[in-house]
N, C-alpha and C positions, 0 to 999 in steps of 0.2 A: 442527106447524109444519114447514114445508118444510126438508129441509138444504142448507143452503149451497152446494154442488155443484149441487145441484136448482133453482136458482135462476136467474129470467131475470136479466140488468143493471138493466129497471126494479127486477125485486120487491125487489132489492138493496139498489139507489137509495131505495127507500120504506123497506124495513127502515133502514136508515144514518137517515133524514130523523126517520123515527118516534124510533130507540132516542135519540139523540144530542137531538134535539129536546125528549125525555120528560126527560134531567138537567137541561137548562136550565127547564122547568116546575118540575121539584123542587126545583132550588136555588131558584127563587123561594116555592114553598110552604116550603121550610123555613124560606126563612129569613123569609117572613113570619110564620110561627109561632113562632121563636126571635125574632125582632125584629133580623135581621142582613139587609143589603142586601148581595148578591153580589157587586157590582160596586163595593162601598166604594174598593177600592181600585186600581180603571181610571186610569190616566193616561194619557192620550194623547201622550206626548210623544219627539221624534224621536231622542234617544240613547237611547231603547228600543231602537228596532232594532236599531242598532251593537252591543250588548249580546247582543241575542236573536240574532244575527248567529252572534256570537261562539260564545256557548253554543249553538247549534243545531250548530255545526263541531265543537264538541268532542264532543256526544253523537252525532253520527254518524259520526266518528272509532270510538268505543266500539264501536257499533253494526257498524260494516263489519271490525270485530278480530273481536267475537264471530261474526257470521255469517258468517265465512271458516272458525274453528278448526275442527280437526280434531277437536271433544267431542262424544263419541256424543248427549249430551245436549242438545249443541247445535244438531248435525246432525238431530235428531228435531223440534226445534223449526221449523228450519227447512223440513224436508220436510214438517210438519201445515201452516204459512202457507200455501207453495207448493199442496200437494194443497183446501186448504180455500176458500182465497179467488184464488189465481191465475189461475184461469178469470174467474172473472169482475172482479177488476182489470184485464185485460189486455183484456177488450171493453169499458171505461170508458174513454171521452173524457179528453184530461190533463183538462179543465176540470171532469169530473164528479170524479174524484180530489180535485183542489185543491177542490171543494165537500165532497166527505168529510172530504176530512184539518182542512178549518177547521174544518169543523161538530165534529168530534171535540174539537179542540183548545180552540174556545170550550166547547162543550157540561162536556166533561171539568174541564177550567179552573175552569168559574164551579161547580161543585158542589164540588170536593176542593180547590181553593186558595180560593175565592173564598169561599165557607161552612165546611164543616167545620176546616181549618184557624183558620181565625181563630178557629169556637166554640169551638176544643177548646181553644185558647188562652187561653179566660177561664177554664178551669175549672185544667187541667194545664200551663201556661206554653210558652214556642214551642218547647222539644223534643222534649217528650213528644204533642203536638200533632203537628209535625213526623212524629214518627216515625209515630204510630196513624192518622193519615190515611192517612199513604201505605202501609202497613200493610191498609187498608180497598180504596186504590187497587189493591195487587197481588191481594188477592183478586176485584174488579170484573174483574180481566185474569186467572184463573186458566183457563191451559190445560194447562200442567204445571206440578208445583211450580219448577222452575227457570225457568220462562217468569214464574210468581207472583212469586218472588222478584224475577225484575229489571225486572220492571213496577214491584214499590215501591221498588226502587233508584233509577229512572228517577222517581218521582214524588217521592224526597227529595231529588234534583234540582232537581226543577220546581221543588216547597216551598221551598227554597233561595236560587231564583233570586226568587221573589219578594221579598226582601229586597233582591240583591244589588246594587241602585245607592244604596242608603244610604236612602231610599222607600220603600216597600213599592208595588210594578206589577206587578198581574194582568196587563198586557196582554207583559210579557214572559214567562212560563209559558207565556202562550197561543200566544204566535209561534212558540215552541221545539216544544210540543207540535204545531204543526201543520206545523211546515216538517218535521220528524221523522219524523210517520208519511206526509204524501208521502213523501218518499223512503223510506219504505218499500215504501209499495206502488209506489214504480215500482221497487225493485229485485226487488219477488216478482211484479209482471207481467212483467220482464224474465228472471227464473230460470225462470218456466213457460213462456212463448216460446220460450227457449233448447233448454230440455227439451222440449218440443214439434216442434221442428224436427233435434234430435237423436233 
């Protein structure tokens, strides 16, 4: 497989379409085969947003602390995004971005909130559930172990939120996860730019 670096914007665009596309396929195999529908728990309804609104400020609050400090650890993390994917973030269209970042955030969403969580639930109750998802989530995101870790900090978050209007709404994890890693990747197209022209 080609590395990331090595890669055109399309092969990217199809890599992104493919992986993210394949969880949404899985969550639906699994949960056809467990007998759980992924999207049990979709509500469409408009004080989601104000919600996801909210919680989307506060985790990129978090987000722009950590990616400022001065922790070698954290500084590594961010110099692999930047070297790994900033090339080819920053010759993405916003519009192909915002097609990533949903794609992620539905894709993501409906397999680790929308199935696994709720199965684990019937066996281990909502916090051991809670936790072992997102647990499964930070390994799905293992790039270093501290990047692991706060991948499933960040999904017992998500897990969290789907609770949080008294409801249980997949479609606010998903808001959050996608308004999220946009701005991620426009802040690491914008740091290899920078770096670029310095």
């Amino acid at each position: 497989m080609l590395k990331l670096q090595l890669m055109t914007k399309t092969q990217f665009l199809l890599l992104a379409s493919g992986f993210e596309g394949g969880l949404i396929a899985l969550a639906y195999l699994l949960g056809w085969w467990l007998e759980i529908n992924p999207l049990a728990s979709l509500r469409l309804h408009a004080d989601a947003l104000g919600v996801s609104l909210l919680a989307t400020l506060s985790l990129m609050w978090v987000f722009g602390l950590t990616y400022r400090l001065p922790v070698p650890e954290l500084q590594k993390i961010r110099r692999l995004l930047v070297e790994t994917l900033g090339s080819l973030l920053s010759s993405c269209r916003w519009y192909e971005l915002v097609y990533i970042a949903t794609l992620a955030g539905v894709g993501e969403e409906i397999l680790f909130r929308g199935l696994l969580q709720p199965w684990m639930e019937t066996m281990w109750g909502k916090l051991w559930a809670l936790l072992i998802s997102n647990l499964l989530f930070g390994l799905a995101h293992s790039v270093t172990p501290l990047y692991t870790l706060l991948a499933a900090l960040t999904g017992v978050y998500l897990g969290w939120l789907l609770d949080v209007g008294g409801e249980r709404n997949l479609l606010i994890p998903m808001i959050v996860h996608a308004a999220y890693d946009l701005a991620a990747f426009f802040m690491i197209a914008a740091a290899y730019r920078s770096e670029r022209v310095a």
